[in-house]
C-alpha positions in Angstrom: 15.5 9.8 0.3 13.6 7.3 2.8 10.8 6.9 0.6 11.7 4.7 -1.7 12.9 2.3 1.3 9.5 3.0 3.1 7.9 1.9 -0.4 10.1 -1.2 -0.9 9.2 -2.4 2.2 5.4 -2.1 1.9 5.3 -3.8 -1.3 6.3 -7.0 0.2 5.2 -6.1 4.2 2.7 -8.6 5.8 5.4 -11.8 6.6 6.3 -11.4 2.7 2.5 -11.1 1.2 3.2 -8.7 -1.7 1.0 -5.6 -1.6 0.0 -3.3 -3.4 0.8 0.6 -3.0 -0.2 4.0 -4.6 2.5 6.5 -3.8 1.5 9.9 -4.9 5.1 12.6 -4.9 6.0 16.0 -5.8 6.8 16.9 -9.6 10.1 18.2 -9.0 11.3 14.6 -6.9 9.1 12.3 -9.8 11.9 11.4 -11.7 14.7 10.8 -8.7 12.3 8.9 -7.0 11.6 6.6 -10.0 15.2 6.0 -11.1 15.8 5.1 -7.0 12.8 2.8 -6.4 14.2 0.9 -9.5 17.5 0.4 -8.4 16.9 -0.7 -4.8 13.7 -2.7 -6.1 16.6 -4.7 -8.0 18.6 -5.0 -5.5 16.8 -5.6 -2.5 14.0 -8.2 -3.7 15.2 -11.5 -5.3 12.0 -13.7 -5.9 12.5 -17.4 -5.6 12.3 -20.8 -3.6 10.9 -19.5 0.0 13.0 -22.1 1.3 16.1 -20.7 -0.1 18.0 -18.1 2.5 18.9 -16.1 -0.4 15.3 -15.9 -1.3 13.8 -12.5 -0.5 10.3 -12.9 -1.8 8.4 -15.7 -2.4 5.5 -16.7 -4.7 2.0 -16.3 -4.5 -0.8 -18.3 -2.2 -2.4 -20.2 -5.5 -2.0 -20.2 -9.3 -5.5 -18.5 -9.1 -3.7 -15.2 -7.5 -1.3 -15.3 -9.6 -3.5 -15.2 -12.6 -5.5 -12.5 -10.9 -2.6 -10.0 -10.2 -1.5 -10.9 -13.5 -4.8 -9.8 -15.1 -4.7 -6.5 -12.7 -1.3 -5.9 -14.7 -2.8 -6.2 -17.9 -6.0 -4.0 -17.3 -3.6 -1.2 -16.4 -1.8 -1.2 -19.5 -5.0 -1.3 -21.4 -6.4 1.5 -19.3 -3.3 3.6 -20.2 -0.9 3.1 -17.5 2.8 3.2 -18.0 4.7 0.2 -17.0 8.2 0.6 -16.5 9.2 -2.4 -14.7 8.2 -5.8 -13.7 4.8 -7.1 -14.8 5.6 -10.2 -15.7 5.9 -14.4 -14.3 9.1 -14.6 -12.0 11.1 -16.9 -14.5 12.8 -17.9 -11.1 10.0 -19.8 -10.2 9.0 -21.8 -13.5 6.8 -24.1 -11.5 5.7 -21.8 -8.5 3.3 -18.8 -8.8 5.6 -15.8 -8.5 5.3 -12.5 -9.8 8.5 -9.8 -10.4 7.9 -6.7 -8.5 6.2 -4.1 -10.8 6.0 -0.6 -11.2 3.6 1.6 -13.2 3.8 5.4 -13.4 1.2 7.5 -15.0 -2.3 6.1 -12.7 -5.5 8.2 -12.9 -8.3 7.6 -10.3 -10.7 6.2 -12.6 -8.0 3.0 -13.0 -9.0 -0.1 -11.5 -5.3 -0.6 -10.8 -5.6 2.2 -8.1 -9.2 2.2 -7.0 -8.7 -1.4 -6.3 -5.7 -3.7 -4.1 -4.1 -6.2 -6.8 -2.8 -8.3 -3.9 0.4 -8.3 -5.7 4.2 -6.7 -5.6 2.5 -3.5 -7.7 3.4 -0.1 -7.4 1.4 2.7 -8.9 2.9 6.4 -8.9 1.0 9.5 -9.3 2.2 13.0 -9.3 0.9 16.1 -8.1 2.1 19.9 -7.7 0.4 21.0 -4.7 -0.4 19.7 -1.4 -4.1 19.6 -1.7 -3.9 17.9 -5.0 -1.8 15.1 -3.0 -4.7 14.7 -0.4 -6.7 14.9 -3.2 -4.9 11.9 -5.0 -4.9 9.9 -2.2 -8.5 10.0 -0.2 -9.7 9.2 -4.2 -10.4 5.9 -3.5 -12.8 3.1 -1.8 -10.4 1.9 0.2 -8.5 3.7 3.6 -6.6 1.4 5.6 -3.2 3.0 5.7 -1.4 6.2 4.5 2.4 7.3 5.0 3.6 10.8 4.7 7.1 11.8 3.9 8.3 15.2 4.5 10.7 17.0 6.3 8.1 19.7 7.3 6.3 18.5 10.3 4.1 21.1 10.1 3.2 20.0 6.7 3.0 16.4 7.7 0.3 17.5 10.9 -2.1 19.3 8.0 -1.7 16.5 5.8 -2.5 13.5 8.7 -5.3 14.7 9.6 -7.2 15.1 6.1 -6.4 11.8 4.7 -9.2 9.4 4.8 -6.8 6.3 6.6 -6.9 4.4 9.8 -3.6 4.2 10.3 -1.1 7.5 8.7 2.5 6.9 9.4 5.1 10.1 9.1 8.5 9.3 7.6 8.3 5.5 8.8 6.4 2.4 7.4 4.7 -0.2 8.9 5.4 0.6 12.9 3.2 -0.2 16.2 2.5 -1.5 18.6 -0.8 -2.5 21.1 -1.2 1.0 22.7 -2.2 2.5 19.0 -5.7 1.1 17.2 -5.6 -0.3 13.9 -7.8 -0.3 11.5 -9.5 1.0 8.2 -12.0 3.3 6.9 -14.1 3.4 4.0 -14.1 -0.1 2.6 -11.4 -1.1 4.8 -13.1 -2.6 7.6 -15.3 -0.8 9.9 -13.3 -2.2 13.3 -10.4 -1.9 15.3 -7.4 -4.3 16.7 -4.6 -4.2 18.7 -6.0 -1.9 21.2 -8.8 -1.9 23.9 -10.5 -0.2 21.4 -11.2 -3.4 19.6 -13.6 -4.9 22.8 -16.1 -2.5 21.8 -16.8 -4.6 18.6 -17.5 -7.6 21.4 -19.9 -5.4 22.8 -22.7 -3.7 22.6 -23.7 -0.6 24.9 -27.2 -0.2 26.9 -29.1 2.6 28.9 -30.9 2.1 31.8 -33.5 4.7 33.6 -34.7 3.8 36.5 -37.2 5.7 38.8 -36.3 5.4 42.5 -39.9 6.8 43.2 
């Protein structure tokens, strides 16, 4: 199953900024995919000294952050959110600002865990039974920078691409590009693009001219 991996990876993508994701899956893979995020989420990130090579996430930009992701955790637990791992200080770092990687299960729309980006290693996992229901789940919200798909149903992965409300939508992968693809966000995720000539146009500004040659 490469979506666990795909997930693991974008909670701590960016050079090693933790984000945060919303992963919305099938009822029938829910529980699989839980049990495997767990145990490669253990495995994979240690959270410690950045300077340390065995390090494989570091802490937080300020104390300020960290109380801020922190307080994102909490909110979700009070709004009904299941947490099932993580959501606490990385006892690794007694003096840094580091948080464990976290998982909740059990988000609704209407939490401010998953309308809004914590900033933090936070996971949120939704289910759904049909496809539209997943499209559903995911346009839901005020951001759209990014998506990912993961099927083995191309077909299904084309339908699915082109209703979600993202600037970028990756299939199967995570993360990939390069300068000959634009990136960028829609809704509240920016209202611009990089990497690409397409980006010059926000330098620029464009102007008609008539002119009567009698």
């Amino acid at each position: 199953m490469g979506a666990p991996k795909g997930n693991i990876n974008a909670i701590g993508n960016d050079g090693g900024r933790p984000k945060t994701t919303i992963d919305s899956l099938w009822d029938n893979w829910y529980n699989d995919f839980i049990d495997l995020f767990m145990k490669r989420t253990a495995n994979f990130y240690s959270v410690g000294d950045p300077l340390d090579p065995a390090t494989s996430m570091g802490p937080l930009v300020t104390a300020r952050q960290q109380s801020n992701v922190m307080g994102h955790i909490q909110r979700a637990v009070q709004e009904g959110a299941s947490l099932v791992m993580g959501g606490d200080i990385a006892s690794a770092l007694p003096n840094g600002c580091g948080v464990n990687p976290t998982l909740f299960v059990g988000g609704l729309p209407s939490m401010k865990i998953v309308q809004e980006e914590v900033f933090g290693p936070v996971t949120v996992v939704q289910k759904f039974d049909t496809e539209q229901q997943a499209i559903e789940l995911a346009n839901d919200c005020q951001f759209g920078l990014a998506a990912s798909v993961w099927t083995s149903d191309l077909r299904a992965a084309n339908r699915v691409t082109r209703q979600l409300e993202a600037g970028v939508v990756w299939v199967n992968c995570f993360g990939d590009g390069d300068m000959t693809q634009p990136f960028g966000g829609y809704k509240l995720s920016g209202n611009s693009r990089d990497k690409h000539m397409m980006s010059l146009l926000s330098y620029t500004q464009a102007k008609s001219v008539w002119t009567a040659l009698e």
